[in-house]
N, C-alpha and C positions, 0 to 999 in steps of 0.2 A: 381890301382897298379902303372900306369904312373908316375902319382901325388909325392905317396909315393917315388918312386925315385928321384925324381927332387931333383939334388942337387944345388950347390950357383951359377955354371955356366948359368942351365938353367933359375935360377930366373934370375940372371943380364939381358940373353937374353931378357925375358919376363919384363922388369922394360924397359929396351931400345924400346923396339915396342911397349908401351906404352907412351914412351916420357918420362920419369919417371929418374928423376936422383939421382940414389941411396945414394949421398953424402948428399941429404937432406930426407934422411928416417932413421928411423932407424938401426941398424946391423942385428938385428935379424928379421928372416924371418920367419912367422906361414905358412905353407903349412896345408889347411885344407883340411880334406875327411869325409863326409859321410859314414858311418858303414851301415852293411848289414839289423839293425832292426832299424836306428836312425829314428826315431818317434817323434813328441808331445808329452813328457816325461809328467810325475804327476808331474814335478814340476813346480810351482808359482814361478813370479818373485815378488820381493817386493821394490819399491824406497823407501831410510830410506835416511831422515835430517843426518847432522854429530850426533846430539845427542841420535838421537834414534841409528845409526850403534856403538855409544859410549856406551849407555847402553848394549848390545849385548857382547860387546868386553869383558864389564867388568863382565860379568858371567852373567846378571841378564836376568829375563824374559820379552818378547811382551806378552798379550794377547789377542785372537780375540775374541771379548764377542756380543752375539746378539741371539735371540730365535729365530724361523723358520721365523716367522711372522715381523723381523725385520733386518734394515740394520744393515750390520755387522760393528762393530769400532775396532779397535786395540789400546788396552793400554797399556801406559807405568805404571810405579810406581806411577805417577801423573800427567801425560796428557791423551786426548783422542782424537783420529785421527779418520775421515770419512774414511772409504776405498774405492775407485771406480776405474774401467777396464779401462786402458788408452792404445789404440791401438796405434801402428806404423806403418810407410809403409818398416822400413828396421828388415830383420829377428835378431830376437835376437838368438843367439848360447849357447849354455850350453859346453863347453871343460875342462874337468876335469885338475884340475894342470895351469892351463892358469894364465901366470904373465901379469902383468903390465906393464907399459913402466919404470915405476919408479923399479920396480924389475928388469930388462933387464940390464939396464944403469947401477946397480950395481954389473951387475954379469960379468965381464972381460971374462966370456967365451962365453957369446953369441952374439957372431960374427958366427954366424952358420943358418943355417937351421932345424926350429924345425918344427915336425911332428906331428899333431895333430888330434885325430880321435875327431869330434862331436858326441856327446852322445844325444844331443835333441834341441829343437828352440820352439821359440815361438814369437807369432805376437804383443803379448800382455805383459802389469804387473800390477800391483796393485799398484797405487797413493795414497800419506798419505797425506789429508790437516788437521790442527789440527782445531778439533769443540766443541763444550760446552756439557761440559758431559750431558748426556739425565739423568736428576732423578727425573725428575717429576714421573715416577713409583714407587720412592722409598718411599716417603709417600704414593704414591697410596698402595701400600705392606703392612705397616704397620699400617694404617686403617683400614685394612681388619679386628684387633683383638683390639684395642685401650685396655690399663691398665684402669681398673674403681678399681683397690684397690682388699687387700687382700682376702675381706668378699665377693668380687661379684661372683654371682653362675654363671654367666658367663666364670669369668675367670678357677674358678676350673673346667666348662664343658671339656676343651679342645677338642674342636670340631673346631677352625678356623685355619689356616694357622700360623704359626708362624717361624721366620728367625734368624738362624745364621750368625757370618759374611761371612763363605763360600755360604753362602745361596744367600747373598745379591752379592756376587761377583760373582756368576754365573749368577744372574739374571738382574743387572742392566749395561747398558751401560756406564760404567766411570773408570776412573780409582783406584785401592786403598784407593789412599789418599784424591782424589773427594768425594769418598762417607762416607768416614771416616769423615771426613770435614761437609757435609749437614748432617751426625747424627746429629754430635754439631748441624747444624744452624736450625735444626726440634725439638731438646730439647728430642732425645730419647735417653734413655738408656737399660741397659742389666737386664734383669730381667733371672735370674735362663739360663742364656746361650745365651737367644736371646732378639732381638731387639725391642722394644717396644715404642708407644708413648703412651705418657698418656691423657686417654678421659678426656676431656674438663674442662666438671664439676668439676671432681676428680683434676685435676689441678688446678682449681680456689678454691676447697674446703682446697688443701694443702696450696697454696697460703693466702687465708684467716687465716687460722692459726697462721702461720707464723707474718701476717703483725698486728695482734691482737695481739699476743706475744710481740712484737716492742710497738704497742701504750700500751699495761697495764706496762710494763716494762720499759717506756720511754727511750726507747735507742737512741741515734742519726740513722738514717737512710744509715750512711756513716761508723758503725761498731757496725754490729751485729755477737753477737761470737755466734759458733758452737755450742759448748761444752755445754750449756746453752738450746740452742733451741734445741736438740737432747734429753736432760734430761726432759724438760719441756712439749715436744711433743712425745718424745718415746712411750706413753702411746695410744695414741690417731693414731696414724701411724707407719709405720714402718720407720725406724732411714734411709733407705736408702732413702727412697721416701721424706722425709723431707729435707736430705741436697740433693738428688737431684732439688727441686725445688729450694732453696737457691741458686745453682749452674746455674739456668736456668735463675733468675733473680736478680742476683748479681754476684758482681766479686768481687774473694776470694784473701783474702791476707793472709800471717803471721807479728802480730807483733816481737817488740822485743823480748820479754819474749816465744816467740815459742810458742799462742795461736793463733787458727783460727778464722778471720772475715771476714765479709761479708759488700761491699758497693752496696745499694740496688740501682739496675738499673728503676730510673726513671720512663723514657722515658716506656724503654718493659712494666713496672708494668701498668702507665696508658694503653696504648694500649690493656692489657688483659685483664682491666676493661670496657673499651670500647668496645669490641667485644664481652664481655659476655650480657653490655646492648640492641648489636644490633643486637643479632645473632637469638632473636624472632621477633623483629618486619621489615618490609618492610619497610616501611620512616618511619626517626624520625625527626621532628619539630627539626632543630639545636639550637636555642634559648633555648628548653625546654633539646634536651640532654644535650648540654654543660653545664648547671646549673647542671643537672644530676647526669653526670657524675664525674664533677669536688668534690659533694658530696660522692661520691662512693669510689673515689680513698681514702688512708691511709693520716693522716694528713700530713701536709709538705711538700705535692707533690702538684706540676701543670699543672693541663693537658693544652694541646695546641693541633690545629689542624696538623700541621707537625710530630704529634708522630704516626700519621693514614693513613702516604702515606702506597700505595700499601693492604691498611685493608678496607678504607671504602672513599665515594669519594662526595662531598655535590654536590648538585644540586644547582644551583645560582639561576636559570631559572626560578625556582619555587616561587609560593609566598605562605604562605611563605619559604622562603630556608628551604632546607628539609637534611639529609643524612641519607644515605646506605651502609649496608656493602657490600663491594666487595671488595675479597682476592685476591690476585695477584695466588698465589697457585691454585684457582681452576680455573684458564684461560691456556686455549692450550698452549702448549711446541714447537708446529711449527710456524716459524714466520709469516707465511701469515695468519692460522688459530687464531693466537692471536688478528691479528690488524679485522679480519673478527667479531670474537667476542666481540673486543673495538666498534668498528663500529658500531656495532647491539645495543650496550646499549647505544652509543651515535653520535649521527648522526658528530658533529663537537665538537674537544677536544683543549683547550691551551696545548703547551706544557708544561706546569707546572702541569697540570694535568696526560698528560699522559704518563710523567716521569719513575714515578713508577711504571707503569705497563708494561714498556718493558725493563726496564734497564737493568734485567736479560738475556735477548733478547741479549743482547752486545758482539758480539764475538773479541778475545784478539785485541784489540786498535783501533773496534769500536766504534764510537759515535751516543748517543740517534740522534742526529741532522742525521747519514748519514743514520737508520734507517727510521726514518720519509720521508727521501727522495726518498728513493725505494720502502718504502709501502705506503705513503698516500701522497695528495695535500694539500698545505697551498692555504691561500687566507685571508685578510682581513674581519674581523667581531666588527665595533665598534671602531674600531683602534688597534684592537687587533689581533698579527695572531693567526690560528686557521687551525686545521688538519683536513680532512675526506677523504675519503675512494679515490682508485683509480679506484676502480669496483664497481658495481652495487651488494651492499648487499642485500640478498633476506629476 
């Protein structure tokens, strides 16, 4: 009640036996008091970037997205921030109506003594660093049901798991446009509402179609129309699953005339040829796939080993040199767990090898080089450097 009284004479007092001279403070004076229940309120304090307190402003939403079993992330529309407890040693206050200094300075009448009851405090608040959205779940999700095609007695079971996009946005850690994004970069689409990829086979089987369609039809490989492969193959598939593959491994244009084409992607087509040769056996003699292979792919095409980073990785060491598939996809999403697992299939890696297998690893302006320096040791091999482990791999 003292408090509450104090008017401008006894702050000046109080500002004087302080030593305090009021010509360099502000005018306006907060006289604070503790209320009769003020407690450690239920509310959370939140540090926001200027662009996340800008999304806010401008009507939209934060999300906090995370399952029991997982740390929690806050997103925006297209990023995705770590949250964690950042304690302080000075109390933070909660006072309802509390301006600024920049509010004060504006307002010609506070030249006064303002009165302010505290409603709550806290010692603590929640820090946002921004982190690489978590989606390795999200394929893990939609392998749970893989598309094998219309006829499989599988799919008419309806006994596995299957996701909508709210489905997928409750469950995975990223944001919106993050996982809208890795659909495209996983090749799923929306079958009758939800999300799907298509198993393997069934992919290579629509693929084969398609690229037999192109050689009996000798089209160029840089404009295959729609209109034609939907008519020709409607019979044999269903129209969506056909221009979706087209879409998976081509990129669509319109000509003049407003017909739809298709310039067939290389690069992806060998590489799905190559994982379908590698994906039963353990080593394959490189000399005998690459003959193989290069057989396999649609005429016109070239396979090369650079269309297989992050898919399959040769062994030099070997005699004779041998390769194997290893997918970047089915290696740990945590980075010490990643290079734990590189480690174990290879005791010492060049950096050109082990490029592609952490590059995704790379959080925003990142370099593969400052990864390799906090998870593993170079050293000299041959004249060549070369990475291995920093700990003791069991």
């Amino acid at each position: 009640a003292a408090m509450s009284a104090r008017g401008r004479t006894e702050v000046e007092a109080a500002l004087r036996s302080a030593k305090l001279n009021p010509a360099e403070l502000l005018p306006a004076v907060h006289c604070l008091r503790f209320g009769p229940h003020t407690a450690p309120g239920p509310c959370c304090l939140l540090q926001l970037e200027p662009a996340l307190c800008a999304e806010l402003e401008a009507g939209r939403s934060l999300v906090i997205r995370g399952e029991k079993d997982e740390h929690a992330v806050l997103c925006s529309k297209d990023k995705t921030y770590d949250m964690k407890i950042a304690d302080t040693s000075n109390m933070l206050l909660f006072i309802p109506g509390c301006q600024t200094p920049e509010q004060l300075n504006a307002d010609p009448s506070s030249y006064n003594v303002i009165h302010s009851q505290i409603a709550g405090f806290s010692k603590n608040y929640w820090e946002l660093r921004r982190c690489r959205p978590k989606l390795k779940k999200l394929r893990k999700l939609l392998m749970e049901d893989p598309y094998e095609g219309p006829d499989s007695q599988k799919d008419q079971a309806l006994t596995c798991s299957r996701y909508t996009t709210e489905d997928l946005l409750s469950l995975i850690q990223a944001s919106e446009e993050e996982i809208l994004h890795q659909l495209q970069v996983i090749d799923a689409c929306k079958i009758e509402g939800y999300w799907r990829i298509l198993e393997f086979d069934y992919e290579m089987k629509l693929l084969d179609h398609v690229t037999q369609l192109i050689d009996s039809e000798s089209w160029s490989l840089s404009k295959v129309p729609l209109r034609t492969c939907l008519e020709e193959l409607g019979s044999l598939e269903p129209k969506e699953m056909i221009e979706h593959v087209l879409l998976s491994y081509g990129r669509k244009y319109v000509d003049d005339a407003g017909e739809v084409y298709f310039e067939m992607r290389e690069d992806k087509i060998c590489r799905a040829v190559a994982q379908m040769l590698l994906r039963n056996a353990v080593k394959f003699n490189l000399s005998e796939f690459q003959e193989v292979w290069q057989q396999s792919v649609p005429e016109g095409m070239t396979t090369r080993l650079d269309q297989l980073k992050g898919l399959a990785l040769v062994d030099k060491s070997s005699r004779p040199e041998t390769i194997f598939l290893l997918k970047v996809e089915d290696l740990p999403e945590d980075n010490q767990e990643r290079f734990n697992s590189l480690f174990g299939i290879r005791e010492k890696w060049t950096e050109v090898d082990i490029t592609p297998y952490i590059q995704d690893l790379c959080a925003d302006k990142q370099t593969v080089g400052a990864l390799l320096t906090k998870y593993a040791r170079s050293s000299m091999l041959n004249g060549v450097k070369v990475y291995n482990s920093r700990r003791p791999i069991s």
